[in-house]
N, CA and C atoms as an extended XYZ file, in Angstrom:
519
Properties=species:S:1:pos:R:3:atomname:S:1:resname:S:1:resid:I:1 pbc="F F F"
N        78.249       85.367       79.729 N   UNK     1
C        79.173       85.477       80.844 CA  UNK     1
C        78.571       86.415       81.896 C   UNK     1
N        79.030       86.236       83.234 N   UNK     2
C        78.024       86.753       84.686 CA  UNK     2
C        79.047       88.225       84.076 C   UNK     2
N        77.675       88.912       84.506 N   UNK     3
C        78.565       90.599       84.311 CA  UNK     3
C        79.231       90.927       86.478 C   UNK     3
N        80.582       91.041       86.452 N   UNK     4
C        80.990       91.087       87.821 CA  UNK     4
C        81.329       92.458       88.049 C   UNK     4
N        81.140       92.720       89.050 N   UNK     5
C        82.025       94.607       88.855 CA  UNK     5
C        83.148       94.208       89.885 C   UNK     5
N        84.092       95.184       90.006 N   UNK     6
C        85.481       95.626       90.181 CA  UNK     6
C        85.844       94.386       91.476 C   UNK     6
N        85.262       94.567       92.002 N   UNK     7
C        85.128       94.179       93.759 CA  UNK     7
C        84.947       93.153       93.757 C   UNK     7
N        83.742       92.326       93.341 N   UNK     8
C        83.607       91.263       92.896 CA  UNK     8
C        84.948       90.043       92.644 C   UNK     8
N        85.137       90.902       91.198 N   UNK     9
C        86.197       90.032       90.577 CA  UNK     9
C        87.461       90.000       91.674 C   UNK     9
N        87.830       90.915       92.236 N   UNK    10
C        88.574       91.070       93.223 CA  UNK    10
C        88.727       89.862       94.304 C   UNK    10
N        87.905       89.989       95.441 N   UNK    11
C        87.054       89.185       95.295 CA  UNK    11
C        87.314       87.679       95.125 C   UNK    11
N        87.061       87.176       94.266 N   UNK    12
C        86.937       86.015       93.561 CA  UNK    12
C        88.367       85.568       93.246 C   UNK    12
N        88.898       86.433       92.477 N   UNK    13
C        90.592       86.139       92.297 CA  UNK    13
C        91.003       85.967       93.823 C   UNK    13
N        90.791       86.449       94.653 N   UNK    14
C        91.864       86.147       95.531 CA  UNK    14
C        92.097       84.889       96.217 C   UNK    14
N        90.031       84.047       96.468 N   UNK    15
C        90.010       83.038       96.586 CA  UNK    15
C        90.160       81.815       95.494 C   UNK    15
N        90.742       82.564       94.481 N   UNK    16
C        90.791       81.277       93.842 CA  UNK    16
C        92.403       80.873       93.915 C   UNK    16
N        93.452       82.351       94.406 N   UNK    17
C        94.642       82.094       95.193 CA  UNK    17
C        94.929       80.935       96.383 C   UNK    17
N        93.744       81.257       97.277 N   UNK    18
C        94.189       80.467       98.491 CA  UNK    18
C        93.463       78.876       98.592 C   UNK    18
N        94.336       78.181       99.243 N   UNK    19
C        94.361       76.718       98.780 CA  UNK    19
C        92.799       76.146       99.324 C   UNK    19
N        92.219       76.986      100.087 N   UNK    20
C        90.618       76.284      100.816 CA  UNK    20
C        89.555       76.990       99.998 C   UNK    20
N        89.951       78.306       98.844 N   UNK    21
C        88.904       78.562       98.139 CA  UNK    21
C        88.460       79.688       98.710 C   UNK    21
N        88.880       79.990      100.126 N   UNK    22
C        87.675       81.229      100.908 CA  UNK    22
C        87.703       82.212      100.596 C   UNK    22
N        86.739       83.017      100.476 N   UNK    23
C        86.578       84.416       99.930 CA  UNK    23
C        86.704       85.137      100.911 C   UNK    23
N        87.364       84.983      102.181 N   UNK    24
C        87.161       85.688      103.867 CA  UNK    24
C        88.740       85.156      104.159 C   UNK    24
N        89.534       86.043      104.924 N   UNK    25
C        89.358       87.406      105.088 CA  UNK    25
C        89.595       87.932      103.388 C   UNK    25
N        89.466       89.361      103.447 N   UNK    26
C        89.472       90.190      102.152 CA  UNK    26
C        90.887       90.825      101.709 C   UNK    26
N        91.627       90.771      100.634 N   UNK    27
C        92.808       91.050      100.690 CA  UNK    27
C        93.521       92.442      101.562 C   UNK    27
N        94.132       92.815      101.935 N   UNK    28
C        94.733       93.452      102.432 CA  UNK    28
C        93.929       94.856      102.432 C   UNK    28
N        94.439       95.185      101.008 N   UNK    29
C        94.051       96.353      100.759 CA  UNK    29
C        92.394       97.075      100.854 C   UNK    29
N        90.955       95.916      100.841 N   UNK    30
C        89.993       96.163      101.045 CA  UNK    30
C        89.683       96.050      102.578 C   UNK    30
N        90.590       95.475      103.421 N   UNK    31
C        90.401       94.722      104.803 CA  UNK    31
C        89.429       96.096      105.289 C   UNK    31
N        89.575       97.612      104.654 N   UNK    32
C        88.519       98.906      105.765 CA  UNK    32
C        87.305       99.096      104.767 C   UNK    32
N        86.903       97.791      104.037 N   UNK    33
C        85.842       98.081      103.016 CA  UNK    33
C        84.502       96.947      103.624 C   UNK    33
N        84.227       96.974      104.492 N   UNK    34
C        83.538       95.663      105.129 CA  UNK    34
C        81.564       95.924      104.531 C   UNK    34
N        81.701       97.037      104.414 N   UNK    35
C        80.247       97.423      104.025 CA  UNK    35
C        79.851       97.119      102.525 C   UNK    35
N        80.965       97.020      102.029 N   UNK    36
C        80.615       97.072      100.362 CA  UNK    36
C        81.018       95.614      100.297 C   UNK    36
N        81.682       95.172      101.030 N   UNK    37
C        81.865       93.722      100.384 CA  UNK    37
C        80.788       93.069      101.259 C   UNK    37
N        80.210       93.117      101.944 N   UNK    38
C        78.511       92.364      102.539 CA  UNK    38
C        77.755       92.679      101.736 C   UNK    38
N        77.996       93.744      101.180 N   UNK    39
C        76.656       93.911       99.938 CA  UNK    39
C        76.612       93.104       99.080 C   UNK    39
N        78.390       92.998       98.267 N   UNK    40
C        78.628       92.333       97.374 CA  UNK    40
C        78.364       90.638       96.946 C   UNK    40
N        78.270       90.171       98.140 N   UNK    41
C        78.272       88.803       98.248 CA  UNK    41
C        77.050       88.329       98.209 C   UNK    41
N        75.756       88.618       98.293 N   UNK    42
C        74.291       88.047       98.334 CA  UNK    42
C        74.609       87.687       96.475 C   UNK    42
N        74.880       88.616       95.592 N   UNK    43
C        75.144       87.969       94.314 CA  UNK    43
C        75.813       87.130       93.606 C   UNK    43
N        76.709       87.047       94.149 N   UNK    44
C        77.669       86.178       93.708 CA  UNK    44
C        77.036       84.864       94.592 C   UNK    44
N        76.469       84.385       95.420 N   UNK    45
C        75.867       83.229       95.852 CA  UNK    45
C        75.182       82.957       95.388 C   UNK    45
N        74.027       84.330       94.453 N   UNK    46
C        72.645       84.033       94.137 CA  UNK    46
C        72.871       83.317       92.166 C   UNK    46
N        74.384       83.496       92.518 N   UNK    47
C        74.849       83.047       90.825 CA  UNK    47
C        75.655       81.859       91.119 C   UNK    47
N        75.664       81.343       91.931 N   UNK    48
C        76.477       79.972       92.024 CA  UNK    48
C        78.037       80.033       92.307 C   UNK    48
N        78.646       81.445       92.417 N   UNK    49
C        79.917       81.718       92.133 CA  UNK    49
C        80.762       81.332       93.068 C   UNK    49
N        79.935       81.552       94.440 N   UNK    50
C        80.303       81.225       95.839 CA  UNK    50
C        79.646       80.269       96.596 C   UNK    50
N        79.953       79.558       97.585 N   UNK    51
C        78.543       78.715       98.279 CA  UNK    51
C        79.294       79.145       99.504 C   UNK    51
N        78.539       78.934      100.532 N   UNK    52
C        78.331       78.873      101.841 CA  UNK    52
C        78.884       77.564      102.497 C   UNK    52
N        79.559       77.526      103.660 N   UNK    53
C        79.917       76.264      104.647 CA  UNK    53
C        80.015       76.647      105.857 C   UNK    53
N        79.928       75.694      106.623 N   UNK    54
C        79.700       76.073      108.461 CA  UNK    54
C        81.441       75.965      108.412 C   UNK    54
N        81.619       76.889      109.254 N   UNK    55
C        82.777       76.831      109.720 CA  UNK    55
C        82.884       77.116      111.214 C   UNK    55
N        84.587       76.968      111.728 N   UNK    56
C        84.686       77.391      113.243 CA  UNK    56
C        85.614       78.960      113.222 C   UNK    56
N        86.324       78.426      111.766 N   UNK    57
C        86.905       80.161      111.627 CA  UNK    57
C        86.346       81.193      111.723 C   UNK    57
N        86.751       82.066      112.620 N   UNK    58
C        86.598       82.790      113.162 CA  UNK    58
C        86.349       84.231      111.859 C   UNK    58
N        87.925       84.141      111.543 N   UNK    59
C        88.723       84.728      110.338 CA  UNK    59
C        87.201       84.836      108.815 C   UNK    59
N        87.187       83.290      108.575 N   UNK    60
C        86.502       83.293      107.270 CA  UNK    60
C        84.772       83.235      107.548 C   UNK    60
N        84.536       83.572      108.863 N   UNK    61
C        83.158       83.660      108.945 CA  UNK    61
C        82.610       84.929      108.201 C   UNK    61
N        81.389       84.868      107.743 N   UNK    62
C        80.721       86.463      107.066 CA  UNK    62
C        79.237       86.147      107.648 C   UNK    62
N        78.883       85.106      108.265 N   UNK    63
C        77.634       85.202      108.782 CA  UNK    63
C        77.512       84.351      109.918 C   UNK    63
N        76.435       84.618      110.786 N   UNK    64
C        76.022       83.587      111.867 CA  UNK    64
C        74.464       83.334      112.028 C   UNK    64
N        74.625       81.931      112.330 N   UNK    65
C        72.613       81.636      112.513 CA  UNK    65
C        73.145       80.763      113.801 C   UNK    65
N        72.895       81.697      114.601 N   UNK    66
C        72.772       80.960      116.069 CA  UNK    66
C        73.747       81.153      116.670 C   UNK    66
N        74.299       79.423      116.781 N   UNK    67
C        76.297       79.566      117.241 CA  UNK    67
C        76.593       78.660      115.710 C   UNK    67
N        76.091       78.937      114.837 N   UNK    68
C        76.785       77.935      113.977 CA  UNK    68
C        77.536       79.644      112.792 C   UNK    68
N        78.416       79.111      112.365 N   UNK    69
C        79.178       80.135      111.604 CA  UNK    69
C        79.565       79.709      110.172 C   UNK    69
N        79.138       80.776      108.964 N   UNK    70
C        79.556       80.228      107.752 CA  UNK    70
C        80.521       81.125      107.008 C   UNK    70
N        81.425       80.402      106.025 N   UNK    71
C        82.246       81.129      105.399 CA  UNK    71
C        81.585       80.952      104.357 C   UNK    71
N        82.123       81.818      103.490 N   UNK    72
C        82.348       81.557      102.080 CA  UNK    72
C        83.435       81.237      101.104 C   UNK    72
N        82.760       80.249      100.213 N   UNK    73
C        84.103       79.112       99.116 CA  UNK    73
C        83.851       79.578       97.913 C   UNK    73
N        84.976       79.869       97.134 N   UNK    74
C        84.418       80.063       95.684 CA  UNK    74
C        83.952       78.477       95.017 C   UNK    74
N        82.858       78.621       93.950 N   UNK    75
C        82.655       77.398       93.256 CA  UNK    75
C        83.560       77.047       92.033 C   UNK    75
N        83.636       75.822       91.099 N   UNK    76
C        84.093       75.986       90.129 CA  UNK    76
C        83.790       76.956       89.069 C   UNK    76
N        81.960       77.170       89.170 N   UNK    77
C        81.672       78.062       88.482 CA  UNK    77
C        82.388       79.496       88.767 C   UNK    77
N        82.833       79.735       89.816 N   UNK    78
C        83.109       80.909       90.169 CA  UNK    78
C        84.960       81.140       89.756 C   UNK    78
N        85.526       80.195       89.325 N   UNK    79
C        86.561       80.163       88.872 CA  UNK    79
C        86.659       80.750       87.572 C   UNK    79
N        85.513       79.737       87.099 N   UNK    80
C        85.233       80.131       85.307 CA  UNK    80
C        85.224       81.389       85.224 C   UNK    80
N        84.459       81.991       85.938 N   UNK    81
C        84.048       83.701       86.213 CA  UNK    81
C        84.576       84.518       85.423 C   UNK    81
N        86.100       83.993       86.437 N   UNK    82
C        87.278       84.683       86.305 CA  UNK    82
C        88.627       84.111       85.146 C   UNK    82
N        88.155       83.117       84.614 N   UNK    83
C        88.798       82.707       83.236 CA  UNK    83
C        89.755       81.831       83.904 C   UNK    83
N        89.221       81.332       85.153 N   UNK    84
C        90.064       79.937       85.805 CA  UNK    84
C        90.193       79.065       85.842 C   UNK    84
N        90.142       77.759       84.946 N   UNK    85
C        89.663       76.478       84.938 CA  UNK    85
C        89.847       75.645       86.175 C   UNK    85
N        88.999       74.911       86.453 N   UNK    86
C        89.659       73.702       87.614 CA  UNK    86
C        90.471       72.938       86.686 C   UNK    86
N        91.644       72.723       87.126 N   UNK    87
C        92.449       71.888       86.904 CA  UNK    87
C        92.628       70.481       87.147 C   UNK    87
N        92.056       70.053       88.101 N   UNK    88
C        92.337       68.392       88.412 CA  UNK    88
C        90.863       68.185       87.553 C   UNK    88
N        90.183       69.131       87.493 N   UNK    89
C        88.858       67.983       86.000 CA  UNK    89
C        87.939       67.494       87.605 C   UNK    89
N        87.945       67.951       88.979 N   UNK    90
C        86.799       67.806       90.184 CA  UNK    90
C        86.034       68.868       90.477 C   UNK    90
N        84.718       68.520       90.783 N   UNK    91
C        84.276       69.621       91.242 CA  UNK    91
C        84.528       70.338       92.551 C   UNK    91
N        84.582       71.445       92.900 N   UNK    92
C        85.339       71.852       93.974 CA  UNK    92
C        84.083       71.437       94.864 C   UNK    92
N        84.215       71.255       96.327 N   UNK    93
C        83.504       71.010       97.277 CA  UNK    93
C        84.104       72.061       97.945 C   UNK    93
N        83.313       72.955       98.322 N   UNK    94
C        83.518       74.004       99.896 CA  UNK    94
C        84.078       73.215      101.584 C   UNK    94
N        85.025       73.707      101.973 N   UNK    95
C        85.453       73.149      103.118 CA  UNK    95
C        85.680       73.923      103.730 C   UNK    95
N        85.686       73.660      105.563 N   UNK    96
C        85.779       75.422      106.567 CA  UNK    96
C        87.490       74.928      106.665 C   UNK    96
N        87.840       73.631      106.021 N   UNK    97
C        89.733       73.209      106.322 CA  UNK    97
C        90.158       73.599      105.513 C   UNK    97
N        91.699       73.762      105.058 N   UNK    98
C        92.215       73.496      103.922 CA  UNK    98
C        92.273       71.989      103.418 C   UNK    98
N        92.432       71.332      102.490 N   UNK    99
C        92.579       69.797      102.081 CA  UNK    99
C        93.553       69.099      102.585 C   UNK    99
N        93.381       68.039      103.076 N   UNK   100
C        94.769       67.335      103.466 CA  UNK   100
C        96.292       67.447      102.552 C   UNK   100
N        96.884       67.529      103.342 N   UNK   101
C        98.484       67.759      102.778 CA  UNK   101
C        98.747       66.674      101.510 C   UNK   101
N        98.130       65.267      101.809 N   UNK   102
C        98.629       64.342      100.662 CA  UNK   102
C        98.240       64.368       99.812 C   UNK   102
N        96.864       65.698       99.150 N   UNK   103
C        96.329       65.398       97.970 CA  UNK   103
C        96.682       67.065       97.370 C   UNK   103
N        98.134       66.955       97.156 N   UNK   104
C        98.395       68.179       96.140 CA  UNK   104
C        97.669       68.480       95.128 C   UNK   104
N        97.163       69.466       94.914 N   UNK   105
C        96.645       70.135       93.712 CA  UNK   105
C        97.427       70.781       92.687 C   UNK   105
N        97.518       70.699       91.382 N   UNK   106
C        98.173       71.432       90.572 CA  UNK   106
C        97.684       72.848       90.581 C   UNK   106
N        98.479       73.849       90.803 N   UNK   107
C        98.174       75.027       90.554 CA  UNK   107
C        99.189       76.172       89.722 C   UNK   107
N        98.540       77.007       88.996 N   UNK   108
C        98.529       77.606       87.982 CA  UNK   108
C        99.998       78.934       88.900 C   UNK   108
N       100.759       79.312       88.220 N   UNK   109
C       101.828       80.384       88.790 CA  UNK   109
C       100.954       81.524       89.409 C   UNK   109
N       101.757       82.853       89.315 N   UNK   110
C       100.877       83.896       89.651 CA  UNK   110
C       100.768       84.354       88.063 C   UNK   110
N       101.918       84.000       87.301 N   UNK   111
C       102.342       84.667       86.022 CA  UNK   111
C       101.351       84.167       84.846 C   UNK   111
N       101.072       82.871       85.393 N   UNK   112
C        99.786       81.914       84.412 CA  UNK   112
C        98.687       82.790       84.905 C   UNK   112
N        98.443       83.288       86.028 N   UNK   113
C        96.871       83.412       86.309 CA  UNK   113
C        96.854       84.872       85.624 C   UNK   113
N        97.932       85.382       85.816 N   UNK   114
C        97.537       86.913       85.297 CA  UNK   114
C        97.452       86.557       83.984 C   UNK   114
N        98.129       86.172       82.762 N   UNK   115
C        97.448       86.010       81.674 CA  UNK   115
C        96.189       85.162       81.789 C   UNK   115
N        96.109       84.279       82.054 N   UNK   116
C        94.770       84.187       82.195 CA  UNK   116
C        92.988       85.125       82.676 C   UNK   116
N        93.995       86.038       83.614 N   UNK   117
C        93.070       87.320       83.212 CA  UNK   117
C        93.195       88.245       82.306 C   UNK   117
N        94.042       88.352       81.879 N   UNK   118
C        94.542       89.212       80.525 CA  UNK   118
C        93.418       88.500       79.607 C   UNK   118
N        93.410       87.789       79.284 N   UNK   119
C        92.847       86.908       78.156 CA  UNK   119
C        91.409       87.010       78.222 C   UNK   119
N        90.675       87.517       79.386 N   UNK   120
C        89.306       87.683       79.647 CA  UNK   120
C        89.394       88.524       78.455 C   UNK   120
N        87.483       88.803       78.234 N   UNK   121
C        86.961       89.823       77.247 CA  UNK   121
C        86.909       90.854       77.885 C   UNK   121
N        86.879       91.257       79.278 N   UNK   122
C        87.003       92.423       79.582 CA  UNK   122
C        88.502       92.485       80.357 C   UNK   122
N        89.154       91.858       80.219 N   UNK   123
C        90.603       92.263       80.318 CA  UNK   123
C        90.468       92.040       82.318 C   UNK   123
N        91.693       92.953       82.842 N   UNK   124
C        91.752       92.702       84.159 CA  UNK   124
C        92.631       94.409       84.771 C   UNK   124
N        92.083       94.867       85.751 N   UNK   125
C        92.152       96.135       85.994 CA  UNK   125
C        93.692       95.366       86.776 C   UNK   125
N        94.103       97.116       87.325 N   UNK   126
C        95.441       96.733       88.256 CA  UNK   126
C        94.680       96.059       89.433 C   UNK   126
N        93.802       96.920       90.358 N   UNK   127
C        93.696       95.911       91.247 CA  UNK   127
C        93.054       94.472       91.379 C   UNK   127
N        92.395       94.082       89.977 N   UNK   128
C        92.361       92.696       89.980 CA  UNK   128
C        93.696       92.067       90.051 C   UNK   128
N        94.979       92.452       89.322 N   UNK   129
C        95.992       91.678       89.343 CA  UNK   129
C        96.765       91.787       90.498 C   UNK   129
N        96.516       93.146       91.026 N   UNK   130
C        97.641       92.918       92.545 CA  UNK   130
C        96.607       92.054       93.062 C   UNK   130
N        95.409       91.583       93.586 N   UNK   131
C        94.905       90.657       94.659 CA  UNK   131
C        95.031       89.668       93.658 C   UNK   131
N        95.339       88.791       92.549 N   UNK   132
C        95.515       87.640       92.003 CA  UNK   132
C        97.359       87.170       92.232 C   UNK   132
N        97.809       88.343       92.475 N   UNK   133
C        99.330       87.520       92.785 CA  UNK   133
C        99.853       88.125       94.407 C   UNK   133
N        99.478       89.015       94.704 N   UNK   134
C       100.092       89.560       95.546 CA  UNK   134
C       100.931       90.440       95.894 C   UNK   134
N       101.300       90.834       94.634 N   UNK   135
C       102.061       91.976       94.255 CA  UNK   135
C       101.871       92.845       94.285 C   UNK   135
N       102.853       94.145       94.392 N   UNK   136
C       102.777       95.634       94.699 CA  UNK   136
C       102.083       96.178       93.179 C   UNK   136
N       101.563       96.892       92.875 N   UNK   137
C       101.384       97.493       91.756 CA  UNK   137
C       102.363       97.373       91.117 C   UNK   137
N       103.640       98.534       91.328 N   UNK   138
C       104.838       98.711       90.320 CA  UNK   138
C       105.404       97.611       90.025 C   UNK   138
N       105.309       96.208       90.860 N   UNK   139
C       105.822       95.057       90.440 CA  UNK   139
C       104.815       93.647       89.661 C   UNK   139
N       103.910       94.411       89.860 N   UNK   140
C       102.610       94.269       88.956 CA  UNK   140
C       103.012       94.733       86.908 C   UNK   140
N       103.025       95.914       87.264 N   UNK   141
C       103.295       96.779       86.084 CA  UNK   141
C       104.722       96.250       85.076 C   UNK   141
N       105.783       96.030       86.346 N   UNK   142
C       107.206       94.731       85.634 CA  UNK   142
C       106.837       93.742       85.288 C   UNK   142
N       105.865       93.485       85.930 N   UNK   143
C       105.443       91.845       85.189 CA  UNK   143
C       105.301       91.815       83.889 C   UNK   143
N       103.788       92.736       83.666 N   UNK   144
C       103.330       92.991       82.443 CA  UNK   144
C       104.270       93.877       81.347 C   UNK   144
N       105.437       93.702       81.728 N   UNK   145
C       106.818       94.519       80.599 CA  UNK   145
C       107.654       93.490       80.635 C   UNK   145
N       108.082       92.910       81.185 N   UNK   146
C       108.357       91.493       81.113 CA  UNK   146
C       107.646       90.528       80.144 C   UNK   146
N       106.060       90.167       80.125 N   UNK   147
C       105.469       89.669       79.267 CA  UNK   147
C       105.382       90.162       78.231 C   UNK   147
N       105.136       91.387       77.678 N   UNK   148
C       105.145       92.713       76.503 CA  UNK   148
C       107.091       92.192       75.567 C   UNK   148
N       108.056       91.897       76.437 N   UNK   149
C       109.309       91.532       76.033 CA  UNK   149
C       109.234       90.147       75.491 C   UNK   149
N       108.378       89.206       76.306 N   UNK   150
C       108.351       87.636       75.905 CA  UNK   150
C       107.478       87.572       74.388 C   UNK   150
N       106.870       89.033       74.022 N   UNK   151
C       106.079       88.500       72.876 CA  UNK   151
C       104.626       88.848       72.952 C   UNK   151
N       103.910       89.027       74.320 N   UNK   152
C       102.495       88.902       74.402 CA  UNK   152
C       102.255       90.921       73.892 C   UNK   152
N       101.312       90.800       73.000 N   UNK   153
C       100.618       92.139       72.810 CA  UNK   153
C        99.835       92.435       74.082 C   UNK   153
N       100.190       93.259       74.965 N   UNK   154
C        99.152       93.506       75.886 CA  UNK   154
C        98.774       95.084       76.153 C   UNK   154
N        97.675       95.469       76.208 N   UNK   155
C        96.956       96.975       75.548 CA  UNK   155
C        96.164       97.337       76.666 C   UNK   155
N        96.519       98.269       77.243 N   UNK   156
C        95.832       99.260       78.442 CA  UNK   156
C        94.591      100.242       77.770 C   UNK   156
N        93.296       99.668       77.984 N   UNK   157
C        92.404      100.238       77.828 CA  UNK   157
C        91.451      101.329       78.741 C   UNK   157
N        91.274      102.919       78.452 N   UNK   158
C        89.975      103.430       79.331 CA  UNK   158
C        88.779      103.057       78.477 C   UNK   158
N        87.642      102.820       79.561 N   UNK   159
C        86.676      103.063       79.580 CA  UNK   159
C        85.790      103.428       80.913 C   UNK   159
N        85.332      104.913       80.624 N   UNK   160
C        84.680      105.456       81.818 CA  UNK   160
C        85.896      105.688       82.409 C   UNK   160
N        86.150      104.930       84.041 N   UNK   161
C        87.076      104.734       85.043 CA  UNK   161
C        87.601      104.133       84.809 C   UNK   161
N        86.856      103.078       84.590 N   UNK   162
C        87.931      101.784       84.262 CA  UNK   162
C        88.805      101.136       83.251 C   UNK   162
N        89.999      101.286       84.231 N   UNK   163
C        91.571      101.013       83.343 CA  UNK   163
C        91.743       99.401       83.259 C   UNK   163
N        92.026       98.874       81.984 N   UNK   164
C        92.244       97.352       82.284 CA  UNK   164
C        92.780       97.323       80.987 C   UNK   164
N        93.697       96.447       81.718 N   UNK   165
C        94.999       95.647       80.765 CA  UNK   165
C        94.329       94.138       79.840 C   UNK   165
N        94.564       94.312       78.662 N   UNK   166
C        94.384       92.816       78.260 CA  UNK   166
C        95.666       92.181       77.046 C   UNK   166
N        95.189       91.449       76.425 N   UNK   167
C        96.500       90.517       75.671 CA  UNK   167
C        95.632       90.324       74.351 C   UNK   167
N        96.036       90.832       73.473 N   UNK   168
C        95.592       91.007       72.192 CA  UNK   168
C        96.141       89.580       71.506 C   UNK   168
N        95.367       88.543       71.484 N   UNK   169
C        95.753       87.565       70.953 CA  UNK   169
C        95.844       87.652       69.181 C   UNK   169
N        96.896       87.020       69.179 N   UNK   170
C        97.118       86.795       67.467 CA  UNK   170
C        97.938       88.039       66.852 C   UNK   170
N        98.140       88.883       67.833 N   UNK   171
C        98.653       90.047       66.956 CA  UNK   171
C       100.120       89.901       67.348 C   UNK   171
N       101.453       90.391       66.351 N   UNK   172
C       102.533       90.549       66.472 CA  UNK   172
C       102.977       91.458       67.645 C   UNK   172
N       104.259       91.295       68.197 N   UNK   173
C       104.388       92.324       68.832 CA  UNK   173
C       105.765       93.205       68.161 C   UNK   173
């Protein structure tokens, strides 16, 4: 599995939120971090996670060669990353549009995706889960007591800095 750090995964969850895939603009809370996330991105391309498309957005541009402008799309691989499956069973194609209105996609809750990061081997920090649903922290934190009530074992781990929640499969609660 691609080793991702904090930002990254960040990152990545958020475009795998929005319906065109783009990794641009950056959630809210990183929007005064513009230096670390240009760094961040030469790797995640150089791993397949993201690809590149010409776009006219303005918004999801991160580079220019000339007058032509590219965003960045997460790939399917870059879903996997993050313990996301594609769901319709297609490979994602990068687009600077969103998809036409008549070809709904099934998509996963906010409540599915956070266990689904729970379920990673390295679990999922708070701010991976506030940029995967959108949520405030403290209503972040209800979620995961809410799920802890439905049954799921879920175990707040340190290591180093990093705090991350995961879901202890198989165990009683």
């Amino acid at each position: 599995m691609t080793k991702l750090n904090d930002l990254q995964l960040i990152l990545l969850a958020a475009a795998a939120q929005r319906e065109d895939g783009s990794l641009l603009p950056p959630p809210d809370h990183l929007a005064d971090q513009a230096a670390r996330i240009r760094k961040v991105i030469p790797p995640l391309i150089k791993q397949g996670l993201v690809e590149e498309a010409s776009t006219t957005d303005h918004v999801k541009s991160w580079r220019e060669d000339g007058n032509e402008r590219f965003a960045l799309f997460i790939t399917d691989a870059g879903r996997l990353s993050i313990g996301i499956d594609n769901q319709a069973g297609q490979e994602s194609k990068p687009s600077a549009s969103p998809p036409p209105a008549a070809t709904p996609t099934p998509s996963l809750s906010k409540t599915d995706n956070v266990l689904t990061l729970l379920r990673r081997e390295q679990g999922a920090s708070m701010d991976e889960l506030v940029a995967a649903t959108g949520w405030l922290p403290h209503s972040t934190r209800a979620a995961l007591t809410g799920m802890r009530k439905e049954g799921h074992v879920i175990t707040l781990d340190e290591t180093g800095e990093r705090r991350c929640y995961r879901i202890v499969e198989g165990a009683a609660a």
